[in-house]
N, C-alpha and C positions, 0 to 999 in steps of 0.2 A: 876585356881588360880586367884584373883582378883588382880589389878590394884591396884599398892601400891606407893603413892607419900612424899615425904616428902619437908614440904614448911617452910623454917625459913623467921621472919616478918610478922607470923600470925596473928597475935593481931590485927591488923588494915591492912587499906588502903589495897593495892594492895595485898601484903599475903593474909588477910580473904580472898579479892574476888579469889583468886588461891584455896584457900580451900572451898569456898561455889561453886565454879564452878566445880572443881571436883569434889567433894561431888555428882555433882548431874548428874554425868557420872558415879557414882557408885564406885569411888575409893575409898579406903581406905586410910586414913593419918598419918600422923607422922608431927604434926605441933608444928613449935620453935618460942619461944621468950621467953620474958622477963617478961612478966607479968602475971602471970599462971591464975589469976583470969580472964582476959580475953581470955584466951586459954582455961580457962575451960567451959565459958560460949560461947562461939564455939564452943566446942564438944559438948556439952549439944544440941545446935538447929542442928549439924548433927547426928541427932540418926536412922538414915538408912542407916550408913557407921560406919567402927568400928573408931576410931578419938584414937589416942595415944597422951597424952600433956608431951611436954618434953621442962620442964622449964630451959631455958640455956642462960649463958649470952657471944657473940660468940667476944665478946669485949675482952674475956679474953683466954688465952692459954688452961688454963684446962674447959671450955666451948668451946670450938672447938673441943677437943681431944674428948668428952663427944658425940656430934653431929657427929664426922668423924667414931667415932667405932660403931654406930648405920648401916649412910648410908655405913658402908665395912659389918656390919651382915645381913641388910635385904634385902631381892629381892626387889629393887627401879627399878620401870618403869619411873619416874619421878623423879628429883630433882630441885627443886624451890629455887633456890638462892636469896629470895629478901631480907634479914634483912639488914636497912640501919639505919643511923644516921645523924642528921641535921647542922652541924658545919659550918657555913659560918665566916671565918674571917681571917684578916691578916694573914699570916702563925708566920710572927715576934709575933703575939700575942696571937694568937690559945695558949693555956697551953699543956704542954707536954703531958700532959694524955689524951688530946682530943683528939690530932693528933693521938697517939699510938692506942686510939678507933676508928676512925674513921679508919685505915688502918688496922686494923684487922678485922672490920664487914664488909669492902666494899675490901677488899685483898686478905688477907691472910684464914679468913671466906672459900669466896667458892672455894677458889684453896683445901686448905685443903680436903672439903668436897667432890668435884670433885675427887680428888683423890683420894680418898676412894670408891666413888661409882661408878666408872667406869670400874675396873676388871670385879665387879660382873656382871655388864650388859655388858661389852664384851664376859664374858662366856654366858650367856644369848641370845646375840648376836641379843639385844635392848636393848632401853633406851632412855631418854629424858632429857636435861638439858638446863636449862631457869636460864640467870643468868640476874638479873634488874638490869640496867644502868640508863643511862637516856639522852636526846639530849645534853647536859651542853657536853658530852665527844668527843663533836665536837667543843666547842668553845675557843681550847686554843687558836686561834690565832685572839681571838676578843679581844675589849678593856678593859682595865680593870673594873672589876665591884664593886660596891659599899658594900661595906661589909667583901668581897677579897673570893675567896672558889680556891686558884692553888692547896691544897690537894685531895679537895673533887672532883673538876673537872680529877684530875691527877688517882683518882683512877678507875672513870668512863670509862676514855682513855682507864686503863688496860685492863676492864673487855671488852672491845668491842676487842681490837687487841686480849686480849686471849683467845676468842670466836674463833674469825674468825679462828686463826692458831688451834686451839683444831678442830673444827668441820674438816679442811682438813686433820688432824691427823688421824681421825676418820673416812675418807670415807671410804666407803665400809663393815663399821661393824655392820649397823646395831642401834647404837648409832649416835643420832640427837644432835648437839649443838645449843642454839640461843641467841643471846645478845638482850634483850627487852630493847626500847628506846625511855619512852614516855618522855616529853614536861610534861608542869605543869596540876600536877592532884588532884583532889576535895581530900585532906587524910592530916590527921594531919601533916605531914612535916614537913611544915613552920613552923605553928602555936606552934610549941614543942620550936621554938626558936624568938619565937614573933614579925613573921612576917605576918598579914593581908591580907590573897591574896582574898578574900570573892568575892571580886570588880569585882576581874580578872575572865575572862573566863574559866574556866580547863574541862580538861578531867574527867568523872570519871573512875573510877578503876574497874569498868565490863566493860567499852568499853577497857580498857588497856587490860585487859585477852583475852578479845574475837578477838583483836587483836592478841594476842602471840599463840593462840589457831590456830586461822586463817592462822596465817605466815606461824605455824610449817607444814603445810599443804602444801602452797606454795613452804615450801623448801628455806623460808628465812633463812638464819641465821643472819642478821640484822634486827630487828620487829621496824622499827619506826611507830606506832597507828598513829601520826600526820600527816606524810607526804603521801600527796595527789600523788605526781609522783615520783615513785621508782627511775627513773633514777634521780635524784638528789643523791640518793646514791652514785647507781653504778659509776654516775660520781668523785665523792668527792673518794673511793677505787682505783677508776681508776687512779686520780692520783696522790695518796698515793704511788701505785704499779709502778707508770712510774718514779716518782723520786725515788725508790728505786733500779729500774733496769736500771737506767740512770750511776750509780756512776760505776768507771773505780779505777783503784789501782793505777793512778797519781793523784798528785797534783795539783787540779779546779785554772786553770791558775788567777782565782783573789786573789787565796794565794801566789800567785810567785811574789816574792821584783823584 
């Protein structure tokens, strides 16, 4: 039975390269987004893999519901969480439908779909899920930034913390979790909200795969492509984990009048 992936945020940037990379490992696709004409001419250049285009917009309730009863019908070896959204700005000012977009393509999106795909591949007993983050969900405690992004960065947070607890949920099944976390990459992004990074150095988005590919090997479940020395991680979890197993059920004597 062939290797059956499904990757939302195929139309560009890091999605296509998750579907021309599999593609050329011989999987077969279930590729989402929004703009069917470039979903369709992606299927069209992988014509040595069967490519299914399923045009869905995961910004919305009944486009998640559409995408979660595909990944609970098909045998998924893979799930590719990347469909993102570009919204940098004050939260005071963000409009209410940006916000409600943005935390449903980068939230609610792959929880949903996670949850639909991962019965099957526990009965299976494999699987693979790749959900794209990005390094911003390390920096809420830097200074403020120019533009403001405390949603977009806050939703990043989630998807690395509900990595990490999913994959120790999931030891020993057989199913793989990993939260990929690159730093600034060569793909429209920016550019969708008219910001200029041409100047700036970036990653591109076959080395971001070839990373998450590489990690899931390693038995990362954090894939940061950028960083050069892992233990900068493991340091920064380490202690995330010592102040959480530090706390006692009194009251931290600098609240006591």
């Amino acid at each position: 039975m062939p290797e059956l992936a499904l990757v939302t945020g195929a139309s560009s940037g890091i999605g296509e390269a998750f579907a021309q990379r599999l593609a050329s490992k011989s999987y077969d696709l279930i590729i989402v987004g929004r703009r069917r004409d470039r979903l369709e001419q992606l299927a069209r250049s992988l014509s040595k893999v069967n490519v299914q285009v399923v045009c869905a917009d995961l910004s919305t309730d009944e486009g998640i519901a559409e995408v979660a009863q595909i990944c609970a019908r098909e045998s998924l070896t893979m799930l590719v969480n990347n469909a993102g959204v570009a919204h940098y700005m004050p939260i005071a000012e963000l409009p209410i439908e940006k916000a409600n977009e943005l935390v449903h393509v980068k939230v609610v999106a792959p929880t949903m779909l996670m949850r639909s795909a991962i019965p099957g591949m526990l009965s299976r007993g494999s699987g693979t899920i790749v959900n794209v983050a990005g390094m911003l969900a390390f920096s809420g405690s830097a200074p403020a930034s120019p533009g403001g992004r405390a949603i977009y960065v806050g939703t990043l947070a989630q998807l690395v913390a509900m990595s990490q607890t999913l994959s120790a949920e999931l030891t020993g099944t057989g199913v793989k979790v990993q939260v990929l976390c690159p730093g600034l990459v060569a793909t429209e992004f920016h550019s969708v909200q008219g910001m200029d990074l041409s100047a700036i150095p970036r990653m591109s988005a076959d080395d971001v795969v070839s990373a998450s590919l590489r990690g899931l090997e390693l038995g990362e479940v954090v894939c940061a492509p950028g960083v050069e020395n892992p233990d900068v991680l493991a340091a920064a979890f380490d202690g995330s984990l010592t102040a959480f197993t530090s706390q006692t059920t009194q009251l931290a004597t600098r609240y006591q009048t």
